[in-house]
ZAMARGU-4260 file (C-alpha; in steps of 0.2 Angstrom, whole numbers, plus 5000, padded with zeros to 4 digits):
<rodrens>
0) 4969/5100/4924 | 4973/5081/4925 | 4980/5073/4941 | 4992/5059/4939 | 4988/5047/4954
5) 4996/5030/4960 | 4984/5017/4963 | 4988/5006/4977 | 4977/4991/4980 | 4979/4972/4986
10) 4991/4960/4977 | 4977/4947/4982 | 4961/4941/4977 | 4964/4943/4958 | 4946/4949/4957
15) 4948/4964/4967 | 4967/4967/4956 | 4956/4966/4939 | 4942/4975/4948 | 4953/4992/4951
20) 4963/4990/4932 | 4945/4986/4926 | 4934/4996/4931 | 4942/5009/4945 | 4954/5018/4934
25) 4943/5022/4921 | 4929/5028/4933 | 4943/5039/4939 | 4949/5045/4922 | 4932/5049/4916
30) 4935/5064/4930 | 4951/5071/4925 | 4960/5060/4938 | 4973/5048/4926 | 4982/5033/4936
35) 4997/5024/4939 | 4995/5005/4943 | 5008/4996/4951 | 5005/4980/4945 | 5006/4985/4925
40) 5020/4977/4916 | 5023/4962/4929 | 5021/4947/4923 | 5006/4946/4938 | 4995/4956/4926
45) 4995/4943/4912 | 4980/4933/4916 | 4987/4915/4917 | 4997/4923/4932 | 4982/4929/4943
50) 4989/4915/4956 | 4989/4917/4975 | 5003/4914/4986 | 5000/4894/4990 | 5004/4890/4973
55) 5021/4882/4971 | 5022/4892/4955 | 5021/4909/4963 | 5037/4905/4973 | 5044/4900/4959
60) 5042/4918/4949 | 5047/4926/4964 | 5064/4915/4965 | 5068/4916/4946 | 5061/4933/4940
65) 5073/4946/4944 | 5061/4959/4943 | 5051/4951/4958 | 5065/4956/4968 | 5060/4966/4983
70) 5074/4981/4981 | 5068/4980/4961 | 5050/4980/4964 | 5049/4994/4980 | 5060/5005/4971
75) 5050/5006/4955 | 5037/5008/4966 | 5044/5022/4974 | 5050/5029/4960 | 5031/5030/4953
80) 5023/5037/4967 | 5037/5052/4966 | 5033/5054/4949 | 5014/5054/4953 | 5004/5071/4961
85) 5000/5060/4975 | 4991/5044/4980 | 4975/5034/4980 | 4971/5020/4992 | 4958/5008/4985
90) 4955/4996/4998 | 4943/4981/5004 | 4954/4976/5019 | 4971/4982/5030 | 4986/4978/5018
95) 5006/4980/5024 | 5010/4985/5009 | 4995/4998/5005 | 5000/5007/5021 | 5017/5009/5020
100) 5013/5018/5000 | 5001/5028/5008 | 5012/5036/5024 | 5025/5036/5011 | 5015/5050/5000
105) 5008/5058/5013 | 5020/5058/5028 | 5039/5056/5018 | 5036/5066/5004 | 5025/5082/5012
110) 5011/5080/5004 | 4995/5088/5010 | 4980/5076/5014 | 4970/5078/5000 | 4985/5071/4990
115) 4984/5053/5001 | 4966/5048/5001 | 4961/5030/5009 | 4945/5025/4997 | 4938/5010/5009
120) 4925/4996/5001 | 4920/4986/5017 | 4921/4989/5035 | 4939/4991/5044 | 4941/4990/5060
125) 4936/5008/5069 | 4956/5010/5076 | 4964/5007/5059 | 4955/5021/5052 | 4955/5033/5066
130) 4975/5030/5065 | 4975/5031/5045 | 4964/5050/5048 | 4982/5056/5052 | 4991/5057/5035
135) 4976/5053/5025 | 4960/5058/5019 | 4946/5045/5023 | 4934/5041/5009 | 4919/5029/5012
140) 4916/5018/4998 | 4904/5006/5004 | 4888/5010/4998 | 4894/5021/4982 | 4891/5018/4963
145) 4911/5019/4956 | 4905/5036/4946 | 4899/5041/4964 | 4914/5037/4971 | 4926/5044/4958
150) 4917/5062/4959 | 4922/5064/4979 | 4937/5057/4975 | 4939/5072/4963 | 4932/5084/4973
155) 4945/5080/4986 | 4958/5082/4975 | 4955/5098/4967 | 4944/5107/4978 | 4951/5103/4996
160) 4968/5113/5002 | 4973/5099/5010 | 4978/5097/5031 | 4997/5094/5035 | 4997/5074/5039
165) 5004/5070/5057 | 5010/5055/5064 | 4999/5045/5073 | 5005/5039/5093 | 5016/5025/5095
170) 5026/5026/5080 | 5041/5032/5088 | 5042/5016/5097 | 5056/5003/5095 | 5051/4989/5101
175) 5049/4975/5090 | 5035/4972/5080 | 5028/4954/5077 | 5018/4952/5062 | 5003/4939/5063
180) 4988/4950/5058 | 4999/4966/5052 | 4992/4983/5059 | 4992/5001/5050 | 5003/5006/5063
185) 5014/4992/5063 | 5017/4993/5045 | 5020/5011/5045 | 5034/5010/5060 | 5043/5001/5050
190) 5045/5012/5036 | 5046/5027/5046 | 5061/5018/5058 | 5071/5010/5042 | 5085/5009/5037
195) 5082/5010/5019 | 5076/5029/5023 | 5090/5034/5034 | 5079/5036/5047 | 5090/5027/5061
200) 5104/5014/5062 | 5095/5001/5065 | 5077/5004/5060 | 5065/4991/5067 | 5066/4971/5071
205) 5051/4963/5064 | 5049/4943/5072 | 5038/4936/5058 | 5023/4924/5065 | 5016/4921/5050
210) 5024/4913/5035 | 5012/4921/5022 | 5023/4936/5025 | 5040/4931/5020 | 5039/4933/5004
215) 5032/4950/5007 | 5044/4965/4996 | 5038/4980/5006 | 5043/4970/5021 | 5060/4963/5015
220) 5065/4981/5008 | 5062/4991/5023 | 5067/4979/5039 | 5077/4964/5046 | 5066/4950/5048
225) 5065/4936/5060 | 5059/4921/5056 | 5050/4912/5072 | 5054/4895/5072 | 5037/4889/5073
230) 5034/4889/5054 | 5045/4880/5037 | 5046/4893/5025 | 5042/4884/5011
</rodrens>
């Protein structure tokens, strides 16, 4: 029977984003696993788009499309992966965004394990993953062919009952977070103390370090930020 899986990947480099649409999903179809892509229908999949966020005219998309809104693009977001039987991962590098849909599946909505798999393509720091083993399952991508890589993928979700995902230590904490090089477990405090989930009154203050971030939906939707003086946002 087909599964209907999320795909959540980087926004950026528009290699990797064309790589998953590309060649991923199909991989992944071929074994009775169908996807959802997050970036389908915005205007970020048309081709003359594939910009990164130091391009004056990626700003201005954001500031005139109001489907680039962060409360419009989290909540379709959202809406999609509670639509979906659960969640794939596919990832080259530790991403805010990434994390946060991922303990979202797995953590927030119940799911078992098997239904929040972590599909990794180069090496990540041995801390991130131990802390992502809580709620996910950990697939090692690095030395696989994509048809490889989409049969454990399969296996996982069909054939494995799936452990009960737990949370990792520290998340409870709320002190505030300061977002240079964002961590797994940052990004997942967030969420799991926001507002935007009713999961306290305040949720948790983020002091943003780094203006690359600002711009950021997942991080605008689910905290107050701060913006350190140190930085124009442009």
């Amino acid at each position: 029977m087909t599964q209907k899986y999320y795909i959540a990947h980087g926004f950026v480099p528009p290699s990797f984003r064309r790589h998953v649409k590309d060649e991923v999903q199909p991989a992944l179809d071929a074994v009775g696993v169908s996807t959802v892509n997050p970036f389908d229908g915005r205007i970020w999949a048309q081709e003359e788009y594939y910009i990164d966020r130091d391009n004056p005219l990626y700003h201005e998309v954001l500031d005139n499309d109001p489907n680039e809104r962060p409360n419009v693009v989290v909540k379709r977001d959202l809406d999609n992966i509670d639509d979906c039987d659960g969640l794939i991962a596919y990832a080259s590098a530790i991403s805010i965004g990434t994390s946060m849909e991922l303990f979202y599946n797995s953590f927030m909505k119940g799911r078992g394990k098997n239904k929040s798999i972590f599909v990794y393509t180069d090496d990540l720091p041995e801390t991130e993953l131990k802390c992502l083993e809580h709620f996910a399952t950990l697939v090692d991508g690095r030395s696989k062919t994509l048809h490889q890589l989409a049969l454990e993928i399969s296996d996982v979700i069909f054939y494995e009952n799936g452990d009960h995902p737990q949370l990792p230590p520290g998340i409870d904490s709320k002190a505030p977070i300061e977002i240079t090089t964002p961590t797994v477990l940052d990004s997942i405090r967030i969420i799991y103390n926001s507002k935007a989930l009713d999961r306290g009154p305040e949720g948790t203050p983020v002091i943003l370090k780094d203006s690359r971030y600002a711009a950021h939906p997942w991080l605008n939707y689910f905290s107050e930020i701060t913006h350190e003086d140190s930085y124009v946002i442009e």
